[in-house]
SEBA-279751 format. One line per 8 residues: number of its first residue (from 1); their letters; for each residue x, z, y of C-alpha. Coordinates in pm, 1 decimal. Example, Ala and Ser with C-alpha at 12.3 -4.5 7.8 and 13.67 -1.06 7.14 Angstrom:
1) as) 1230.0:780.0:-450.0  1367.0:714.0:-106.0
This chain:
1) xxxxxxxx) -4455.8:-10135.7:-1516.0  -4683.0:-9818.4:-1549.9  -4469.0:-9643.7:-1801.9  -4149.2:-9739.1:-1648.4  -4227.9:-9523.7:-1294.2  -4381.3:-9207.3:-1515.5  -4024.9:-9193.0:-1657.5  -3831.4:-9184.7:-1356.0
9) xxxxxxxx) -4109.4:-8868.6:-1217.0  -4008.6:-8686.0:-1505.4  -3595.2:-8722.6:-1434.6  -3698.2:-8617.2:-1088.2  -3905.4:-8301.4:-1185.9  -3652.8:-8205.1:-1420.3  -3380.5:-8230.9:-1113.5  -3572.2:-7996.5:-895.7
17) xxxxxxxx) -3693.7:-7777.7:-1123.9  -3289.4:-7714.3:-1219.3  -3244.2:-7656.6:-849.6  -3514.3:-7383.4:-805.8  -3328.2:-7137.1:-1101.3  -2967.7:-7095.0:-1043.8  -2712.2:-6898.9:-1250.9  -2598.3:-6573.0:-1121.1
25) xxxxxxxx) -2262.9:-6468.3:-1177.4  -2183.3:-6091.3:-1346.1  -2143.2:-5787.0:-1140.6  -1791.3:-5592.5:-1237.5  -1664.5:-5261.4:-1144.1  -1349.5:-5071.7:-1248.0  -1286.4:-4684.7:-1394.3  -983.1:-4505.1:-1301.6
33) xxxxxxxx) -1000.6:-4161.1:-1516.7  -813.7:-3866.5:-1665.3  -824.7:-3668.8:-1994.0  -728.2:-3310.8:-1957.9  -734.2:-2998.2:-2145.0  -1017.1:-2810.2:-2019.2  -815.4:-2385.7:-2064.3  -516.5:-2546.1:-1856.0
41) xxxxxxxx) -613.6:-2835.4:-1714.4  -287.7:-3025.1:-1859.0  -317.2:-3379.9:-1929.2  -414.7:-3442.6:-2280.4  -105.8:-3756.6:-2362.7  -218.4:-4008.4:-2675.7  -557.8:-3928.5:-2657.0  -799.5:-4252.5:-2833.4
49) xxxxxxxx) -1086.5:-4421.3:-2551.6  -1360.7:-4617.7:-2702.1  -1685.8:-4752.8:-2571.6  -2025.1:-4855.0:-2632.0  -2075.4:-5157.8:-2542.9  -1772.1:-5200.6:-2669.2  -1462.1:-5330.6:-2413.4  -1127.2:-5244.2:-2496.9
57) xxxxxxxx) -944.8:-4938.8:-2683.1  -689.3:-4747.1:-2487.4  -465.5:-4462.1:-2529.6  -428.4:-4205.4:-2254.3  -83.2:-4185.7:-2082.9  160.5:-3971.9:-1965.9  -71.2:-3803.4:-1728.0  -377.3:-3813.1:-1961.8
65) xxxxxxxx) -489.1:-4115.5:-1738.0  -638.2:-4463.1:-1878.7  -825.6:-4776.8:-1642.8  -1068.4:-4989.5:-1736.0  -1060.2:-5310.7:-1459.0  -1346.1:-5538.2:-1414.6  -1571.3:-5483.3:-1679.8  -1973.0:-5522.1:-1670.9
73) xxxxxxxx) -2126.3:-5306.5:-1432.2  -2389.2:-5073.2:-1621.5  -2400.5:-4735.9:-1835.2  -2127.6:-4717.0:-2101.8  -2054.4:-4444.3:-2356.8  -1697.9:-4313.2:-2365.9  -1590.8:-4162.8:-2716.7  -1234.8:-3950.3:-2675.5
81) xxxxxxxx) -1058.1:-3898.7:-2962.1  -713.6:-3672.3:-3060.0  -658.5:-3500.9:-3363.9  -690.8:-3111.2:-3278.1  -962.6:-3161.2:-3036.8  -1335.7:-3183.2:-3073.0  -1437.3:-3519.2:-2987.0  -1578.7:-3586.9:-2654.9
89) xxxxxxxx) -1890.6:-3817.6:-2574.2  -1888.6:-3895.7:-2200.4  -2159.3:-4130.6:-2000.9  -2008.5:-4287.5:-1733.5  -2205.7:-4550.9:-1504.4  -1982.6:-4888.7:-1371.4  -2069.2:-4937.2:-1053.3  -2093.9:-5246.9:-911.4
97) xxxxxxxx) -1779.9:-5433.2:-694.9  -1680.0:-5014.2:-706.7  -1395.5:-4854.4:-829.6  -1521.2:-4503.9:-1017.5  -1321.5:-4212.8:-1078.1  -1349.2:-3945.2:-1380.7  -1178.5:-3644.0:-1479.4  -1315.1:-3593.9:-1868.7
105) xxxxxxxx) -1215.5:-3206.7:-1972.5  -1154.2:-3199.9:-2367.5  -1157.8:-2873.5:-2607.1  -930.9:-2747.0:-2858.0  -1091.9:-2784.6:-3229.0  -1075.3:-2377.5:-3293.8  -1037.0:-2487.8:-3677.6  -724.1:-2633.3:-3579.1
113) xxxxxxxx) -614.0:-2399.3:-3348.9  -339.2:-2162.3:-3361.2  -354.0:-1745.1:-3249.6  -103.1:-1652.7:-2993.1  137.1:-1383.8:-3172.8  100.6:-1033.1:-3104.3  218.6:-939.1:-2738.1  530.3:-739.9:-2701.3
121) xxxxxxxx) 537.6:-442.9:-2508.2  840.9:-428.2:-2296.2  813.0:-152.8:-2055.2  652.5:107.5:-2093.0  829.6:200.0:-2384.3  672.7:418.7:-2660.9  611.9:806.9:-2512.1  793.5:670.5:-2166.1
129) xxxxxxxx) 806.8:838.1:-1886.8  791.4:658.8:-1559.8  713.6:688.3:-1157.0  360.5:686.4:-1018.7  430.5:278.1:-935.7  606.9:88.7:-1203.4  559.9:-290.9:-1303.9  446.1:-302.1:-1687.3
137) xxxxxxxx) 621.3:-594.1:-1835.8  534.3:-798.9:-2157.6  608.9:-1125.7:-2381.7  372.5:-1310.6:-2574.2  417.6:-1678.7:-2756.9  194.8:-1938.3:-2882.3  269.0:-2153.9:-3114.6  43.9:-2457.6:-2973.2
145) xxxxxxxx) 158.8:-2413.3:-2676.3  -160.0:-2359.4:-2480.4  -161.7:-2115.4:-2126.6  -218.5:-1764.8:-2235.4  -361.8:-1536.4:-2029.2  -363.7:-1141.3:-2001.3  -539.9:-825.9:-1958.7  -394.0:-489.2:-1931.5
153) xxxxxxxx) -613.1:-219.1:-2033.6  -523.5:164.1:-1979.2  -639.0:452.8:-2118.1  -673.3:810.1:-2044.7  -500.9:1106.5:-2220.4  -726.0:1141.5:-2545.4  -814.0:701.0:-2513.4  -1182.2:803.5:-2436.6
161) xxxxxxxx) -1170.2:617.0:-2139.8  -1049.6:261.6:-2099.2  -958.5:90.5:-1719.1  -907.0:-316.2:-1751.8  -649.8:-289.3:-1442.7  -549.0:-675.2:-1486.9  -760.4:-931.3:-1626.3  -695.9:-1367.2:-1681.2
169) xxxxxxxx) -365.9:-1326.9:-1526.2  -49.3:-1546.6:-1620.7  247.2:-1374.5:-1557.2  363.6:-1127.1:-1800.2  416.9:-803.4:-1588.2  244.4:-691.4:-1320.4  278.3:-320.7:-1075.1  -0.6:-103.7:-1182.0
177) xxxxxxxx) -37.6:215.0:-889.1  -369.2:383.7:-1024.1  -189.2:626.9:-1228.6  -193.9:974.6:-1112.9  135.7:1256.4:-1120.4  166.7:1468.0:-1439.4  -82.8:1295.2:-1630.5  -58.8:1103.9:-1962.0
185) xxxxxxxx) -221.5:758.6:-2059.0  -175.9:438.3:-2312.8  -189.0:113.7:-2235.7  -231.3:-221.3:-2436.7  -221.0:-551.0:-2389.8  -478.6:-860.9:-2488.3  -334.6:-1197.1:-2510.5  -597.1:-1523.0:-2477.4
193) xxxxxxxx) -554.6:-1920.0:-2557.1  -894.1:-1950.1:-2427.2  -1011.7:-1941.6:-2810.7  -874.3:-1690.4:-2934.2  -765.8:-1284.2:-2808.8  -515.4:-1084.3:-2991.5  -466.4:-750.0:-2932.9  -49.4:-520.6:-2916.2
201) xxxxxxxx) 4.5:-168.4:-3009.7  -112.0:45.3:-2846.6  208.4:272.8:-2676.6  133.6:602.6:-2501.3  342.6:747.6:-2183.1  336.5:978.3:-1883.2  376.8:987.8:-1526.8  673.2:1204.5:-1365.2
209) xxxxxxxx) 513.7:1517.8:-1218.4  474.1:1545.7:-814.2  757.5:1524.0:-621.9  837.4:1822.3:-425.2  722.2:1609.1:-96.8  831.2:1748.7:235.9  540.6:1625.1:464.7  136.1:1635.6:424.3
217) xxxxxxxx) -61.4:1489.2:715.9  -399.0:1308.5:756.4  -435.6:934.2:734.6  -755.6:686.3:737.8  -897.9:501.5:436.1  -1168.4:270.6:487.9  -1230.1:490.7:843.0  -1253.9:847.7:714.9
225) xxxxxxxx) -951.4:1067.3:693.8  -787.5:1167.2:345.9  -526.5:1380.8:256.2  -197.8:1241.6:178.6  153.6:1376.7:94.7  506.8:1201.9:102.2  828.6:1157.9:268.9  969.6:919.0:506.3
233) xxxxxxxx) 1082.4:570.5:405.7  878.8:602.8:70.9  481.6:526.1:-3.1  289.5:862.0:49.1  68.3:981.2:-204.7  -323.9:1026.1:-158.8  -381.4:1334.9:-283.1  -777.2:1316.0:-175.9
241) xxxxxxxx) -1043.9:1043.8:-258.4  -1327.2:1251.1:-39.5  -1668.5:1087.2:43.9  -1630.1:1152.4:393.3  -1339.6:1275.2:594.2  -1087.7:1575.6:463.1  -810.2:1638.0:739.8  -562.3:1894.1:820.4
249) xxxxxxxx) -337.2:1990.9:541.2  -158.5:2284.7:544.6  54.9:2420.3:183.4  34.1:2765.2:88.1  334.4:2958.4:152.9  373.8:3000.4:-236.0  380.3:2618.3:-235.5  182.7:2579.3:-498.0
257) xxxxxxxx) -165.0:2505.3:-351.7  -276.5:2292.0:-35.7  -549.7:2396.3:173.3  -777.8:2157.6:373.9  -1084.2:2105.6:601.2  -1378.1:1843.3:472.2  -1731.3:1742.4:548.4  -1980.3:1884.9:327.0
265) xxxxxxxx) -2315.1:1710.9:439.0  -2328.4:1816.3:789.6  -2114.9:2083.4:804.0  -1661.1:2148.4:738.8  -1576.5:2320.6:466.9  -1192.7:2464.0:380.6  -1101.4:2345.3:42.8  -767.6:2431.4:-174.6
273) xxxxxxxx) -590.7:2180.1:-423.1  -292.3:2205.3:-609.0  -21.2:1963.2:-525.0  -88.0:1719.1:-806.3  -468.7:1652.1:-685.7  -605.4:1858.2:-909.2  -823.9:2214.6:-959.9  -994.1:2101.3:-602.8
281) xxxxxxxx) -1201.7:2395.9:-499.3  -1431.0:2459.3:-181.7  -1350.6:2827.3:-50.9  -1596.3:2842.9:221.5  -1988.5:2871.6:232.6  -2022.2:2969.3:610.7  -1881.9:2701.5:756.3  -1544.0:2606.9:1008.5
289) xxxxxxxx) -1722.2:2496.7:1338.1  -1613.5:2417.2:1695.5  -1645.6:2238.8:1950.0  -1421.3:1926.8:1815.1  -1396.8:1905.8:1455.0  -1095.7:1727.0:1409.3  -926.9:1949.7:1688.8  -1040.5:2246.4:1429.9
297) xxxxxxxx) -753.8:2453.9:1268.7  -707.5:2762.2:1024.2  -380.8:2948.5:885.1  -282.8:3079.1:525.4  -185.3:3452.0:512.5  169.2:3546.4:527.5  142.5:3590.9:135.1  -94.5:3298.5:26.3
305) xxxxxxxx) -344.5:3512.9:-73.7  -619.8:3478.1:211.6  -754.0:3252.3:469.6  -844.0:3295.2:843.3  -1055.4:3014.4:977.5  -1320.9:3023.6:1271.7  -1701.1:2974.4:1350.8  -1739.6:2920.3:1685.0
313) xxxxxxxx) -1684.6:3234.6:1877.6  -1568.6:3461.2:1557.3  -1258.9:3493.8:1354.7  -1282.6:3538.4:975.5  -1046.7:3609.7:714.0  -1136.2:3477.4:303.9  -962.4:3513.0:-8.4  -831.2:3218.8:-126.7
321) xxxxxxxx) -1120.0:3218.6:-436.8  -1384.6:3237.1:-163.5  -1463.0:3596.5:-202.6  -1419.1:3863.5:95.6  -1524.5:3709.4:357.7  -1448.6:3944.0:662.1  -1446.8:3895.2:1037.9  -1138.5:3994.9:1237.0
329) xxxxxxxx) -1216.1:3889.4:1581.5  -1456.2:3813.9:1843.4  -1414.8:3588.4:2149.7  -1522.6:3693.6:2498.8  -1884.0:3524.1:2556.9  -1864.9:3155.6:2643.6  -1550.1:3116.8:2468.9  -1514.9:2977.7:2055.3
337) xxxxxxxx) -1215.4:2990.7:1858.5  -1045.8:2620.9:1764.9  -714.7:2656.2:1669.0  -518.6:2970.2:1488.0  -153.3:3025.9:1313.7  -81.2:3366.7:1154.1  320.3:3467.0:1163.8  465.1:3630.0:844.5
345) xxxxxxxx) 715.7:3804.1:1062.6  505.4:4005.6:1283.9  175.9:3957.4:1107.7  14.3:3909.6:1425.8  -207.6:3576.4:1450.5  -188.1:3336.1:1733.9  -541.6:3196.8:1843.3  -689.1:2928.0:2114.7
353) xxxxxxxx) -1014.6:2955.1:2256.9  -1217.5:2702.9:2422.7  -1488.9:2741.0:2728.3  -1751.6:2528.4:2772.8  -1520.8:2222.7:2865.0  -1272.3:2105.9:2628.2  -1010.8:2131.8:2955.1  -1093.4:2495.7:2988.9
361) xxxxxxxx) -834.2:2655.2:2731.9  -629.0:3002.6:2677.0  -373.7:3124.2:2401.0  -347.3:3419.4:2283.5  -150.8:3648.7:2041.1  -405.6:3959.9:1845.7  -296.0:4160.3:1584.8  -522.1:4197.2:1216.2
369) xxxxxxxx) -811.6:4383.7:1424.1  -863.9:4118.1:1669.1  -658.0:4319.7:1951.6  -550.6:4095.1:2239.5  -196.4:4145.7:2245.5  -35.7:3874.5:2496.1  -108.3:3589.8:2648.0  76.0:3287.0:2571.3
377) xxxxxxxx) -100.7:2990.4:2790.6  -347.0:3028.1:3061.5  -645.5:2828.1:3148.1  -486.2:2573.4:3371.8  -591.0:2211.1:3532.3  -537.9:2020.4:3145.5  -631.4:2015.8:2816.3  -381.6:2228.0:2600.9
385) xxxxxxxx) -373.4:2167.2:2208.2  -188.7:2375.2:1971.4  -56.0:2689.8:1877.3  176.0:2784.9:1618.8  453.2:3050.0:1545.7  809.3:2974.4:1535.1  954.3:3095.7:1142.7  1062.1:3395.2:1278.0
393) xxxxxxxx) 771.5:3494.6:1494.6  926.6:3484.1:1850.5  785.7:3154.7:1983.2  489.1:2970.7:2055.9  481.9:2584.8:2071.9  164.9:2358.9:2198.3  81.3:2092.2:2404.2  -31.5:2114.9:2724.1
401) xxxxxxxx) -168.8:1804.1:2972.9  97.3:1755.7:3241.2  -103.4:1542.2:3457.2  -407.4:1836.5:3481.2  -665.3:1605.4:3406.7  -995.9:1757.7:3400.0  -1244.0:1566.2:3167.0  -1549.9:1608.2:3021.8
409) xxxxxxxx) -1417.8:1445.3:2694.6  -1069.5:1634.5:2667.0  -876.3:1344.8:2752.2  -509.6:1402.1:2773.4  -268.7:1116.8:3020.8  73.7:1299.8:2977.1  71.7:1602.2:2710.5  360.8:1762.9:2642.7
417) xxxxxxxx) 513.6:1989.5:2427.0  531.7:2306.8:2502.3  799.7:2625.0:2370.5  653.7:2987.2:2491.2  925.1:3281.9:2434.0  694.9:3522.2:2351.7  927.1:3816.8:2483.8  1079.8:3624.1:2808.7
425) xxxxxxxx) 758.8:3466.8:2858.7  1011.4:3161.6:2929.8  815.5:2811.3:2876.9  1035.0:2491.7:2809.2  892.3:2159.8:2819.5  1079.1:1939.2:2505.0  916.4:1586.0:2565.3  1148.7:1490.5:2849.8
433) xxxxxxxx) 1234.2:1171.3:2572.2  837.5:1069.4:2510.9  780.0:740.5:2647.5  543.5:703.4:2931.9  201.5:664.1:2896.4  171.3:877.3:2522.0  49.2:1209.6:2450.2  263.9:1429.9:2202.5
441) xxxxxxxx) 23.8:1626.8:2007.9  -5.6:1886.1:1723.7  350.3:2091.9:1712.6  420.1:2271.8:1412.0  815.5:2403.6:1320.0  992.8:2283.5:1036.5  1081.0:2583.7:775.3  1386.0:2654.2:920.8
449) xxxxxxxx) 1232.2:2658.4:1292.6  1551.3:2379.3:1388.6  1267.6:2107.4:1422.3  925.1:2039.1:1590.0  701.4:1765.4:1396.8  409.6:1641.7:1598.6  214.6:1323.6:1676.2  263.3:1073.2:1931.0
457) xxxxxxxx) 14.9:855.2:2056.0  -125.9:605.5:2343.0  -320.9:801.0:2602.3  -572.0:535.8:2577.2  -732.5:759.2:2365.4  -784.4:469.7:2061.6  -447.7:357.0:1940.0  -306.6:460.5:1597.6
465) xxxxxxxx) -126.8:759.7:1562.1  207.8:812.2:1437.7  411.6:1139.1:1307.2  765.8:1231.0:1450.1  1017.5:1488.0:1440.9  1261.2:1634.4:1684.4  1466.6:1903.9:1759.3  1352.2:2207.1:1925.0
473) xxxxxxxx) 1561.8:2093.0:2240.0  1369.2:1752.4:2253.9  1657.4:1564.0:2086.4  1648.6:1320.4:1801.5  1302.1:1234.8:1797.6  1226.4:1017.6:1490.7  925.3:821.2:1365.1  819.4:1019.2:1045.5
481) xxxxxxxx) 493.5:804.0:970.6  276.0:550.3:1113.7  -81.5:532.8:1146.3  -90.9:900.7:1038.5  -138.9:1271.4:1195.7  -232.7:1611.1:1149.0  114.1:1667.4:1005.1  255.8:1991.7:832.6
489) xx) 613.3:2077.6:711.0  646.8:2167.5:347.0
């Protein structure tokens, strides 16, 4: 009877003890993930997926994609495998009840691989000459297929200097506008499957020389004034890359050199150039100062050979190569020079002089020894800017304040501009077409004294400037230039 209840405590031990330890089911997770080609990023199509611990083997599809649905959850080894590619070993963790996404990047097997062929150079030609802005075009093929990519490089004249202008783009042509007038460079082309570069010929050209541009004015880069040179409806040329500002152009009368004021440390300096940028030379050592630098003027000689510029309350005169410095006229005490034209008619020089407030203003006409000859504009209520000679010498034009503001800062609400008949003393106002609330500023004559050119602006005092044109009656006036001033007729 003993033996028979130690059996059935045994069946019931066994029961419970089966109870206490039950089975747990496996975790799965799936992997979505795509194979591309790492240069391009294009799907890599037919690629071989193994893994370790082995599942299934699958072949990448159309879009480089393959899945692998509710296998094991844990670490598994991914081995990718396509014949021109090095073979990739990926770890990718399963995630439990997840769904994990992959992007696996493969790598052309270089031993395998295929050069791109030797770019083509299109345009450009061989010894071409072209504009300042062209677009260099090229061609290039690869026989695997793979995204190229490109770098222009150009060189200078004698290929001792080398500029990479464009480098990993795609398209095959591209508008270089670094290149400078009259000059002569080469340019090449490098051609990249991400393994491999292969370098074109090697073609030389040249740029066109300067234009004979009717117009140079002064125009902000990066907040400082440069020098630039154009005409209207096309993209003006910057003819100075200063360090700080250069302003006020004005072309010799022998057109062949431009003159201009620039900061020197502290101080404004005249400069000349020639009208391709080049043989830039400073022509001053005492300096151009006033009591508004960018209000600051000077004149070429009738001939082109000298310079007469200002420093505060005397007049000089310089050869153009900075030697003969000379002074040719004094102001009356409390009054500076600021502004000064010199006719080649009547060789006589028109100046205006400045008191102690910028509203307190006078023009003048003096001959070559600083004789006061006439007086062309009085010190009236309002600033007055300006002062240049008609072409044949018998006119004045400025701009005078018609509101007769008097400020301390030389702020303008309604300037005009101004004609003076030097003989008739007659005075006709030619802005009766400027719309209200603008100042027209800075007259000069055209060459053939039919037109004024002059800037317009806001009378806020900090809008943009703009350059226009009009007939010495006040008719026609035409937008020349935006965002520009200080303009001169070539």
């Amino acid at each position: 009877m003993r033996k028979i209840i130690v059996s059935i405590s045994a069946i019931i031990l066994t029961l419970v003890s089966c109870r206490e330890e039950p089975i747990n089911p496996i975790a799965l997770g799936d992997l979505f993930a795509q194979v591309i080609i790492e240069s391009n990023s294009e799907p890599l199509v037919d690629a071989s997926v193994t893994t370790n611990p082995p599942t299934t083997s699958l072949v990448t599809d159309a879009e480089g994609r393959f899945v692998l649905e509710d296998v094991a959850s844990g670490t598994y080894s991914l081995r990718i495998e396509k014949d021109g590619y090095v073979t990739k070993l990926e770890s990718i963790s399963i995630l439990p009840n997840q769904a994990v996404n992959a992007v696996i990047r493969m790598v052309p097997d270089s031993l395998d691989n295929k050069s791109p062929e030797i770019p083509t150079l299109i345009f450009p030609l061989d010894g071409a000459e072209i504009n300042l802005q062209e677009e260099f075009i090229w061609s290039a093929t690869d026989a695997d297929k793979d995204e190229l990519k490109y770098e222009l490089i150009i060189f200078n004249a004698d290929q001792s200097e080398a500029i990479s202008f464009a480098e990993g783009i795609t398209d095959t042509m591209i508008l270089v506008d670094i290149l400078d007038y009259g000059r002569s460079y080469f340019w090449q082309i490098v051609v990249s499957d991400g393994l491999e570069e292969v370098y074109s010929q090697v073609y030389p050209f040249s740029v066109q020389n300067i234009p004979d541009f009717r117009f140079s004015f002064a125009q902000k880069v990066d907040n400082q004034f440069q020098i630039f040179t154009g005409n209207p409806g096309e993209i003006p040329y910057q003819l100075t890359n200063c360090p700080k500002n250069a302003w006020r152009p004005r072309l010799n009368p022998l057109r062949d050199q431009l003159a201009f004021l620039a900061n020197v440390g502290i101080e404004n300096h005249l400069f000349t150039v020639d009208r391709n940028g080049e043989n830039l030379k400073q022509v001053t050592t005492l300096p151009v100062t006033g009591l508004n630098n960018f209000e600051l003027d000077y004149s070429w000689s009738p001939n082109g050979a000298q310079l007469i510029y200002m420093n505060q309350n005397r007049l000089y005169k310089i050869n153009r190569d900075g030697s003969g410095l000379q002074e040719i006229a004094q102001a009356a005490i409390g009054w500076n020079f600021v502004e000064c034209d010199w006719s080649a008619q009547t060789n006589n020089i028109v100046v205006r002089i400045v008191g102690s407030q910028p509203h307190n203003s006078q023009i003048y006409i003096i001959d070559q020894s600083g004789n006061y000859l006439s007086l062309v504009q009085a010190d009236i209520p309002g600033s007055t800017t300006g002062g240049a000679f008609s072409p044949d010498g018998t006119a004045v034009v400025f701009a005078d304040d018609q509101s007769g503001l008097q400020s301390f800062d030389g702020r303008q609400l309604d300037a005009d501009i101004l004609i003076r008949d030097i003989a008739s003393q007659q005075l006709i106002n030619i802005s009766d077409d400027k719309p209200d609330g603008t100042n027209d500023l800075d007259p000069r004559y055209s060459p053939d004294g039919a037109y004024i050119i002059f800037t317009n602006t806001n009378n806020d005092g900090i809008s943009p400037k703009s350059i226009y044109s009009m007939k010495i009656d006040g008719t026609e006036r035409t937008l020349l230039f935006e965002n520009a001033e200080m303009a001169d007729w070539e």
